[in-house]
Wavefront OBJ file of the C-alpha trace (Angstrom):
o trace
v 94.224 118.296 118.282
v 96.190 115.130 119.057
v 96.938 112.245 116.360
v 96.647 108.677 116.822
v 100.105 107.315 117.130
v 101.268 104.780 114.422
v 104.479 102.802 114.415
v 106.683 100.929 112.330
v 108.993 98.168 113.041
v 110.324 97.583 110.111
v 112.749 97.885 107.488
v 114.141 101.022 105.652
v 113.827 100.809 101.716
v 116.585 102.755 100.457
v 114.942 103.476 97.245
v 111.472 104.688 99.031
v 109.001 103.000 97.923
v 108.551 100.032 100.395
v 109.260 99.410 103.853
v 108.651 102.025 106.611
v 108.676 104.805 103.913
v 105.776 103.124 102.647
v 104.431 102.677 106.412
v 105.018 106.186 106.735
v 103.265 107.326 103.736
v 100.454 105.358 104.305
v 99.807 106.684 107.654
v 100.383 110.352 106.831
v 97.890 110.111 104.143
v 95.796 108.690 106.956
v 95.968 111.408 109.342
v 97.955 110.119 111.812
v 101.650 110.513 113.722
v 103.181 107.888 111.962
v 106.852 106.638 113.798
v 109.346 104.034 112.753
v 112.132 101.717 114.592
v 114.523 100.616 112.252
v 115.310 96.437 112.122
v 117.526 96.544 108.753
v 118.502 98.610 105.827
v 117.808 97.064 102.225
v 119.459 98.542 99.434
v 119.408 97.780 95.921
v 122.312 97.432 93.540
v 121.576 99.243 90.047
v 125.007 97.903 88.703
v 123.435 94.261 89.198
v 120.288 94.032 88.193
v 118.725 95.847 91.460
v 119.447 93.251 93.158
v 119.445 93.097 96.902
v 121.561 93.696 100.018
v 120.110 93.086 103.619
v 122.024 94.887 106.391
v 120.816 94.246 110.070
v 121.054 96.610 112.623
v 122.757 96.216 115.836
v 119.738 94.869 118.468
v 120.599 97.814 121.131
v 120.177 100.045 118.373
v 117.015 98.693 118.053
v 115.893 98.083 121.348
v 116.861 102.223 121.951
v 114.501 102.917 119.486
v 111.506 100.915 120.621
v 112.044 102.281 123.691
v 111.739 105.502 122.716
v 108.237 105.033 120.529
v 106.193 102.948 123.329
v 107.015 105.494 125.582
v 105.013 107.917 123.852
v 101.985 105.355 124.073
v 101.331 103.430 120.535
v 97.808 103.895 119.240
v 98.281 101.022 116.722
v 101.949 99.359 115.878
v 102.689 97.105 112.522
v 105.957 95.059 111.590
v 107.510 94.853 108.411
v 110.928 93.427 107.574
v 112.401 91.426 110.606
v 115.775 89.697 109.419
v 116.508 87.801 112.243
v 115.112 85.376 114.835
v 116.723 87.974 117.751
v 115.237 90.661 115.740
v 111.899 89.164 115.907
v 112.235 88.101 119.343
v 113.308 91.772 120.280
v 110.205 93.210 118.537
v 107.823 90.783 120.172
v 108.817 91.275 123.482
v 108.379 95.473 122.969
v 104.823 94.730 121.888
v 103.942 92.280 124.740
v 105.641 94.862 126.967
v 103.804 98.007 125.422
v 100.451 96.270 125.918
v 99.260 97.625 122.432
v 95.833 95.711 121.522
v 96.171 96.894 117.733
v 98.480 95.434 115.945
v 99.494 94.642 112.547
v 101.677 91.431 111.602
v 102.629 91.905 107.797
v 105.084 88.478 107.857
v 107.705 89.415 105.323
v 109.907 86.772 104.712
v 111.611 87.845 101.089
v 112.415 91.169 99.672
v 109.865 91.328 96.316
v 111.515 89.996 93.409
v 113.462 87.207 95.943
v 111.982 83.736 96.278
v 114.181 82.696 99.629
v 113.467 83.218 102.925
v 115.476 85.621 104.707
v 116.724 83.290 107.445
v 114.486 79.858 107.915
v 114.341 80.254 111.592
v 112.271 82.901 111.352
v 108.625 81.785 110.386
v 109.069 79.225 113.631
v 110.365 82.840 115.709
v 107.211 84.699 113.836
v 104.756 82.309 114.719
v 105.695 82.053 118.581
v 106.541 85.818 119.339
v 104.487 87.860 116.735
v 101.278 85.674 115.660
v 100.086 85.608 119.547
v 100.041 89.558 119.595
v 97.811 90.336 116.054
v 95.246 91.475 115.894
v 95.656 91.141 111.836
v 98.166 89.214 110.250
v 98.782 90.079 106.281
v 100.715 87.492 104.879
v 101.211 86.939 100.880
v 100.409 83.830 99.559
v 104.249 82.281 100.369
v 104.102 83.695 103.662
v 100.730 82.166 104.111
v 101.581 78.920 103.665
v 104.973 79.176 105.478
v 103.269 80.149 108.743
v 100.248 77.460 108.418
v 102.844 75.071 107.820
v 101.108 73.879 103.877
v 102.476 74.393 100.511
v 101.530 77.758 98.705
v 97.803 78.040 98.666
v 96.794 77.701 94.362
v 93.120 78.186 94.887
v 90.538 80.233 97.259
v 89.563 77.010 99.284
v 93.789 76.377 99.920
v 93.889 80.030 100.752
v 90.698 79.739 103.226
v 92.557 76.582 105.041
v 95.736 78.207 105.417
v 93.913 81.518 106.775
v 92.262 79.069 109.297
v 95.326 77.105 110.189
v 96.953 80.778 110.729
v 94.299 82.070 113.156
v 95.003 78.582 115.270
v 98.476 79.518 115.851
v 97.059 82.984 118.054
v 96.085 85.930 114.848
v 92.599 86.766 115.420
v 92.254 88.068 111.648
v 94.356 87.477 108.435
v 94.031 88.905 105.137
v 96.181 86.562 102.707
v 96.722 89.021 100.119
v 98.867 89.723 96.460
v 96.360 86.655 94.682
v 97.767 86.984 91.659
v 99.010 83.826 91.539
v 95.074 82.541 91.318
v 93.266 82.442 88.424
v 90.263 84.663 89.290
v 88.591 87.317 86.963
v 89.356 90.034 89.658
v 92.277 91.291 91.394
v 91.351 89.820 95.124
v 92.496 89.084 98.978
v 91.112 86.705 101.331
v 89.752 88.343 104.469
v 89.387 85.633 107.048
v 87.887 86.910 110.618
v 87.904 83.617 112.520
v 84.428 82.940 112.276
v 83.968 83.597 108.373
v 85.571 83.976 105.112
v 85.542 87.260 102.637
v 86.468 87.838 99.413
v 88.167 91.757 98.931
v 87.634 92.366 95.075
v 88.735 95.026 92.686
v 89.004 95.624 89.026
v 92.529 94.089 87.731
v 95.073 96.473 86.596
v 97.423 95.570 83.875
v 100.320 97.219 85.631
v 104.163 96.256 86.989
v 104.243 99.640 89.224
v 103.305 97.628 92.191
v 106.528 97.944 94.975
v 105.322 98.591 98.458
v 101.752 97.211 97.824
v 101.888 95.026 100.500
v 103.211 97.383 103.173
v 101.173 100.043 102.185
v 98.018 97.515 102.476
v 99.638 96.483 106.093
v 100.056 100.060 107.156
v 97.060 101.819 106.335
v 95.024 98.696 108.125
v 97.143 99.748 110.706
v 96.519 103.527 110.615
v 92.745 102.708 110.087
v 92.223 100.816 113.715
v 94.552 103.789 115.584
v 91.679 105.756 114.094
v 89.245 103.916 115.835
v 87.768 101.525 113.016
v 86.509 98.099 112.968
v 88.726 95.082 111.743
v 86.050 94.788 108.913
v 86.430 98.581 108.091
v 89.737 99.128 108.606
v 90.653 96.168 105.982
v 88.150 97.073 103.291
v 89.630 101.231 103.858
v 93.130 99.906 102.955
v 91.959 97.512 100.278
v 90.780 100.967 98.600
v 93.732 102.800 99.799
v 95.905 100.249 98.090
v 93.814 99.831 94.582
v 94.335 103.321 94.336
v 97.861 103.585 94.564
v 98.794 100.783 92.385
v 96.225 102.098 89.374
v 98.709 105.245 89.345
v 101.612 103.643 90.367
v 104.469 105.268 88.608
v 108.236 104.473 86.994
v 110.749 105.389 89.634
v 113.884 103.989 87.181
v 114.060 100.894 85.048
v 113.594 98.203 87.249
v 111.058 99.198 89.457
v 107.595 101.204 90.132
v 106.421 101.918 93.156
v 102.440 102.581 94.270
v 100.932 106.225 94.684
v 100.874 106.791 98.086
v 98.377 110.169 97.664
v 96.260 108.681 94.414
v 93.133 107.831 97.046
v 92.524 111.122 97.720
v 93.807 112.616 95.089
v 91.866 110.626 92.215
v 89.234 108.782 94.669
v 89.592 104.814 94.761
v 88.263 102.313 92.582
v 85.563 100.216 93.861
v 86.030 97.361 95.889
v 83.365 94.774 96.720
v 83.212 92.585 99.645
v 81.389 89.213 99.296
v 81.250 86.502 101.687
v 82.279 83.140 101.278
v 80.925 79.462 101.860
v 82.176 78.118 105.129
v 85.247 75.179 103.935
v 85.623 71.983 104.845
v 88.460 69.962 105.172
l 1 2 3 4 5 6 7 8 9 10 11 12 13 14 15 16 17 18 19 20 21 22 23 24 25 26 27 28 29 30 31 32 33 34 35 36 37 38 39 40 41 42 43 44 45 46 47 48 49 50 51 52 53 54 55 56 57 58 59 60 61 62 63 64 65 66 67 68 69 70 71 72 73 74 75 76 77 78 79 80 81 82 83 84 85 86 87 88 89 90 91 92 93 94 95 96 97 98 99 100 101 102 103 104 105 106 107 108 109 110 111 112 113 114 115 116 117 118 119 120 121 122 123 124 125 126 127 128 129 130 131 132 133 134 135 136 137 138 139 140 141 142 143 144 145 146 147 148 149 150 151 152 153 154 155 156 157 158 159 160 161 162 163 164 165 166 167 168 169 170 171 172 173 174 175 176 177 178 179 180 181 182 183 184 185 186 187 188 189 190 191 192 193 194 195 196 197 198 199 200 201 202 203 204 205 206 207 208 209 210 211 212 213 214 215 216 217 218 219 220 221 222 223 224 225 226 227 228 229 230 231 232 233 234 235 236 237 238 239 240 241 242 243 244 245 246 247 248 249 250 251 252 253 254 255 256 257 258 259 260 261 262 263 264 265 266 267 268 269 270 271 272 273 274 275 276 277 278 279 280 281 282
């Protein structure tokens, strides 16, 4: 029997736990042929703190790769880490080329634990070659407001307004997601469909073992509509997915802790409620 095919453009995590060995994870433990094309390598320094280095890869290198992933046909594609405007560019193009209908914009901008964009130009390359194509976008609350153009959404009704602004520029969904930033009594995202808002709400957990939340969230949404879900499904699926893996996240070394990429069906998932909001004005 065939797999739905999954890919990755993205970036390789060195230390595993984020990036397209996240993606890949995620959409093994999905049940689907997960593939990756390579933008950048990020490594992390244990001599300095872990501290980051960003190495691009040559754009025929690249372009080789996509090449050889939409000619197998793409089910459902996601990006990740895209350094540079030609990198974005490049990827855009593949997916307008490819014709894929599901795919999966997760925005990063900054490696976690980084508070700089990678390169400025690229929210104004993101927003004209990638937004147009997604289906979902999955931007953290920076990224959020970088690509509506606001400050950094501090409450639900600034996170509903930049969700809306988002969807102008050409997503047709966006979960704005990694709330903790909000005061809230849950651990939340913001589901945003284009017509109306959702609130995504689990249990907090008092935990730092949290790298590669966000890809893994982007990723198994991806997985989820190669395996023929709803938007609506395949966002409250990953929520789950997700929840679980950061409630047994683990210690990888002393500076960081990545999620549990099996712990949703290995432990089951915590529950997650989905509750719809008031429409906002503005």
């Amino acid at each position: 029997m065939a797999l739905p095919k999954t890919l990755t453009i993205a970036g390789s995590d060195a230390s595993g736990g984020a990036g397209l060995e996240a993606d890949l994870k995620a959409f093994q433990e999905h049940n689907t042929y997960g593939m990756a094309a390579v933008s950048v390598i990020a490594t992390m320094d244990p001599d300095n703190n872990w501290a980051h280095g960003v190495y691009t890869l040559p754009i025929d290198v690249l372009e080789a790769q996509l090449k050889t992933a939409f000619s197998t046909t793409i089910d459902a594609v996601k990006t990740g880490m895209l350094s540079t405007e030609e990198v974005i560019i490049t990827a855009g193009k593949a997916i307008a080329e490819a014709g894929v209908k599901n795919v999966v914009i997760d925005p990063v901008m900054v490696c976690k634990g980084e508070d700089e964009v990678l390169n400025p130009g690229n929210v104004t390359a993101m927003v004209q070659y990638l937004l147009p194509h997604a289906l979902v976008t999955t931007p953290n609350l920076f990224e959020a407001g970088q690509l509506a153009g606001v400050k950094t959404p501090k409450t639900i009704a600034e996170m509903q307004i930049a969700a809306e602004k988002i969807t102008q520029l050409g997503a047709k969904n966006v979960v704005i997601k990694g709330s903790r930033g909000i005061a809230h009594d849950q651990a939340f995202d913001l589901f945003y469909d284009g017509e109306k808002h959702y609130l995504l709400e689990t249990a907090k957990i008092d935990t730092t073992y949290n790298h590669g939340a966000g890809c893994t969230f982007a990723a198994s949404v991806t997985a989820n509509l190669a395996l023929g879900l709803s938007v609506k499904e395949a966002v409250f699926e990953a929520k789950e997915f997700v929840a679980a893996g950061i409630e047994h996240g683990w210690k990888l070394n002393e500076f960081v802790g990545p999620v549990h990429h099996g712990a949703k069906s290995r432990f089951g998932a915590p529950k997650v409620t989905l509750t719809e909001l008031e429409p906002i004005t503005y």
